[in-house]
C-alpha positions as YAML, in Angstrom:
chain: A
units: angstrom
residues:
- id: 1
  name: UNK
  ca: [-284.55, -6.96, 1.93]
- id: 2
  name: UNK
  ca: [-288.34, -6.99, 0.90]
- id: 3
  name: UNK
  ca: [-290.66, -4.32, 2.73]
- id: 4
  name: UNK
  ca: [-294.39, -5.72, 3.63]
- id: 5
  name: UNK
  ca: [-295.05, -2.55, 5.60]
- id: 6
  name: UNK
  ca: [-294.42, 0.61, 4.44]
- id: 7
  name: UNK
  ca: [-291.60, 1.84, 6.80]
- id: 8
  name: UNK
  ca: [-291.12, -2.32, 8.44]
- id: 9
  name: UNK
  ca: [-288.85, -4.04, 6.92]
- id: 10
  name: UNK
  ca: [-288.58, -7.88, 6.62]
- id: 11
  name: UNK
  ca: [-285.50, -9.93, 8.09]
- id: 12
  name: UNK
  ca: [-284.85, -13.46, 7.82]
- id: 13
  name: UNK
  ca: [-282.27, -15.73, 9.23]
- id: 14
  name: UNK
  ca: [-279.80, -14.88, 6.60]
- id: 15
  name: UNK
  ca: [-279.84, -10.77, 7.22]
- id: 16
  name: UNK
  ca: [-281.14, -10.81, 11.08]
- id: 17
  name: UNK
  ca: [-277.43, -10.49, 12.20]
- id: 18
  name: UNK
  ca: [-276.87, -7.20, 10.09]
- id: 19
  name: UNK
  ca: [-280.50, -5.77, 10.26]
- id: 20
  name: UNK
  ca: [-280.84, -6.56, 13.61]
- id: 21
  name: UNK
  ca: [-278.04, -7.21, 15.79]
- id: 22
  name: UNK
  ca: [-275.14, -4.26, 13.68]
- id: 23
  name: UNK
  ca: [-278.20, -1.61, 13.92]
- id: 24
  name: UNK
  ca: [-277.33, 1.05, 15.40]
- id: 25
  name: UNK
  ca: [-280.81, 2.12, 16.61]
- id: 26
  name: UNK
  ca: [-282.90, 0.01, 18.35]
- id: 27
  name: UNK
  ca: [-284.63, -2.22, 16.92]
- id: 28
  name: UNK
  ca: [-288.29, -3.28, 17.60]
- id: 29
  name: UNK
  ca: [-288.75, -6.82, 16.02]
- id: 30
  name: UNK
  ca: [-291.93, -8.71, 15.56]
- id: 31
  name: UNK
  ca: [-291.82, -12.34, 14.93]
- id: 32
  name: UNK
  ca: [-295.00, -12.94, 12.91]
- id: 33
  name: UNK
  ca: [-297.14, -15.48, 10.93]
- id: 34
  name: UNK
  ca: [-299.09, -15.56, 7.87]
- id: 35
  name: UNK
  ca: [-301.78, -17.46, 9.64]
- id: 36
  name: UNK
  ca: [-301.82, -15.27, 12.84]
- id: 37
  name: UNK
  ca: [-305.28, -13.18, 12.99]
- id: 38
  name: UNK
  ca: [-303.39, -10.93, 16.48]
- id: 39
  name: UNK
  ca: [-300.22, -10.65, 13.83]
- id: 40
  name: UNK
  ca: [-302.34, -8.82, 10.90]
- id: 41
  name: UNK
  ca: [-304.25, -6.26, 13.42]
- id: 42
  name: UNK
  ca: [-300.81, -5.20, 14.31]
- id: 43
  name: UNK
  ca: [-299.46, -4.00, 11.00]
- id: 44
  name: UNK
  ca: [-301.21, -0.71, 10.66]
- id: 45
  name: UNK
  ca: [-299.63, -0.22, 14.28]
- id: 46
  name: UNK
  ca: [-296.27, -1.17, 13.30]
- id: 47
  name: UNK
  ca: [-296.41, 1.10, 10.42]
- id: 48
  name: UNK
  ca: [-297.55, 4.28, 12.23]
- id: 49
  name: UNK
  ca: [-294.76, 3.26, 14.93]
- id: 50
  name: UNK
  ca: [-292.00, 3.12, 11.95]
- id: 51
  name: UNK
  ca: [-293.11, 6.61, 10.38]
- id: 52
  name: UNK
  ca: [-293.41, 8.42, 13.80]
- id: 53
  name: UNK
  ca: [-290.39, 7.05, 15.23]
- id: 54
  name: UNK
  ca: [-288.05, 5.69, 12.46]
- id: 55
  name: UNK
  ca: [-285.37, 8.17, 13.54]
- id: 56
  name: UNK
  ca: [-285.10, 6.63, 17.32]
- id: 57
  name: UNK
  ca: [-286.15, 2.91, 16.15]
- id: 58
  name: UNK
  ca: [-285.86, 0.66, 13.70]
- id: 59
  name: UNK
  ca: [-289.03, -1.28, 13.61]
- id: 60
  name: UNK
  ca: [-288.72, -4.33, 11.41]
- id: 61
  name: UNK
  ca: [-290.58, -8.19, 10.91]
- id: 62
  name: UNK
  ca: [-289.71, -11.74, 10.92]
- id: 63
  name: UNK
  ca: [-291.64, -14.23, 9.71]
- id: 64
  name: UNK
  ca: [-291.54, -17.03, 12.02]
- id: 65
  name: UNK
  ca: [-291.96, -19.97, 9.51]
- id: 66
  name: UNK
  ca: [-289.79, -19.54, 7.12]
- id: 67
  name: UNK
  ca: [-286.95, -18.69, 9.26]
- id: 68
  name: UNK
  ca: [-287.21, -21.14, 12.12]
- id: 69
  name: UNK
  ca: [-282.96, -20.71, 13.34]
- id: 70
  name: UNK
  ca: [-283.65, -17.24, 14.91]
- id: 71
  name: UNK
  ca: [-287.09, -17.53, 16.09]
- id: 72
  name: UNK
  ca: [-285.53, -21.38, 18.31]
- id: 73
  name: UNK
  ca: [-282.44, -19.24, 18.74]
- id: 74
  name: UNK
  ca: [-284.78, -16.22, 20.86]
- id: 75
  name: UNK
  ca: [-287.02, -19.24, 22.41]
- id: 76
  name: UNK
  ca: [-290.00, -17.62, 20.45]
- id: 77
  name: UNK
  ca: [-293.48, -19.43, 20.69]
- id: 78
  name: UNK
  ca: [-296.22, -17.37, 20.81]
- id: 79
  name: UNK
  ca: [-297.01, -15.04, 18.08]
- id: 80
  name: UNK
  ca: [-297.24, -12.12, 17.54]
- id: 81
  name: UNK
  ca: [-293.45, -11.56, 19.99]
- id: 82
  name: UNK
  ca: [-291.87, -8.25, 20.30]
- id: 83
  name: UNK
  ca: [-288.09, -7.74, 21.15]
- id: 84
  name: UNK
  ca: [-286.64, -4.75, 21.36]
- id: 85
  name: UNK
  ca: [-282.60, -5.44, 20.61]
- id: 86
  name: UNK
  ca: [-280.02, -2.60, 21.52]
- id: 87
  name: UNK
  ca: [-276.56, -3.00, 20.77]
- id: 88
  name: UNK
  ca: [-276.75, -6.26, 19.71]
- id: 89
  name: UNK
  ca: [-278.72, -7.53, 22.45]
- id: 90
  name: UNK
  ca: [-282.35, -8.48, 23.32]
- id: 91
  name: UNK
  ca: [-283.35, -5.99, 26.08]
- id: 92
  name: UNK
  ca: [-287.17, -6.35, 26.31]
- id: 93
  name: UNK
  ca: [-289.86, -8.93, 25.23]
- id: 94
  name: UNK
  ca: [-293.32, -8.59, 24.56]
- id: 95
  name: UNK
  ca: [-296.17, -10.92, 23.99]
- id: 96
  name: UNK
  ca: [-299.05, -10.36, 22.38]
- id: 97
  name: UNK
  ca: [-301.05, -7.23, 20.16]
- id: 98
  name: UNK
  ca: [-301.02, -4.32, 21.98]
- id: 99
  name: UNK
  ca: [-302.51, -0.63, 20.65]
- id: 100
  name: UNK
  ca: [-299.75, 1.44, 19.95]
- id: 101
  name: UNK
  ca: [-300.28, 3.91, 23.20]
- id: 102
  name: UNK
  ca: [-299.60, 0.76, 24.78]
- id: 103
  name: UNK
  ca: [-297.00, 0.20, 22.67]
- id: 104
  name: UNK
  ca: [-295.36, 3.67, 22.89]
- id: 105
  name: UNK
  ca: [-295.71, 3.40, 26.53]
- id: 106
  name: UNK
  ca: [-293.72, -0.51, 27.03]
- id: 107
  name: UNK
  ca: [-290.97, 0.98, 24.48]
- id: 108
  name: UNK
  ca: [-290.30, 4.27, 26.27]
- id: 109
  name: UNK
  ca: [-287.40, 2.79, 28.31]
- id: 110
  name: UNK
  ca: [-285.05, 1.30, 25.61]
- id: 111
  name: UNK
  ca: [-285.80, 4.10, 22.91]
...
């Protein structure tokens, strides 16, 4: 498990079943790219998001390259995606950067 983001941690195919799906908070995923300019402007977001809510979510990153089986298996193809998975389960999906008001705001409901 390798952290990019202070408080966001990185999942790939092989751990995305136990990061994601066993957690028992919510989870806020973003499937992201290296080469994704929306992706980038969304880190200092997701890290705020992690440290002010890490105790109601779980706010974690997948990079969509090098772990093509989940991103085909969630029918991801724009980036940057947000899912939100409770219980093992996707529950909301999000396209697109967002500020993280707007954020806070779309993820009210499943925290």
């Amino acid at each position: 498990m390798v952290t990019g983001l202070t408080g966001v941690t990185d999942v790939t195919d092989a751990d995305f079943e136990a990061e994601v799906l066993g957690a028992e908070l919510p989870v806020l995923v973003e499937f992201t790219a290296d080469w994704c300019p929306p992706c980038r402007q969304m880190g200092p977001v997701l890290k705020a998001l992690a440290a002010e809510e890490g105790d109601r979510l779980k706010v974690v990153q997948l990079d969509v390259d090098a772990n093509p089986a989940t991103t085909n298996a969630y029918k991801v193809l724009s980036m940057p995606t947000f899912m939100v998975f409770r219980g093992g389960e996707p529950v909301k999906a999000m396209v697109g950067a967002r500020a993280k008001r707007k954020l806070l705001e779309e993820l009210a409901d499943v925290m």
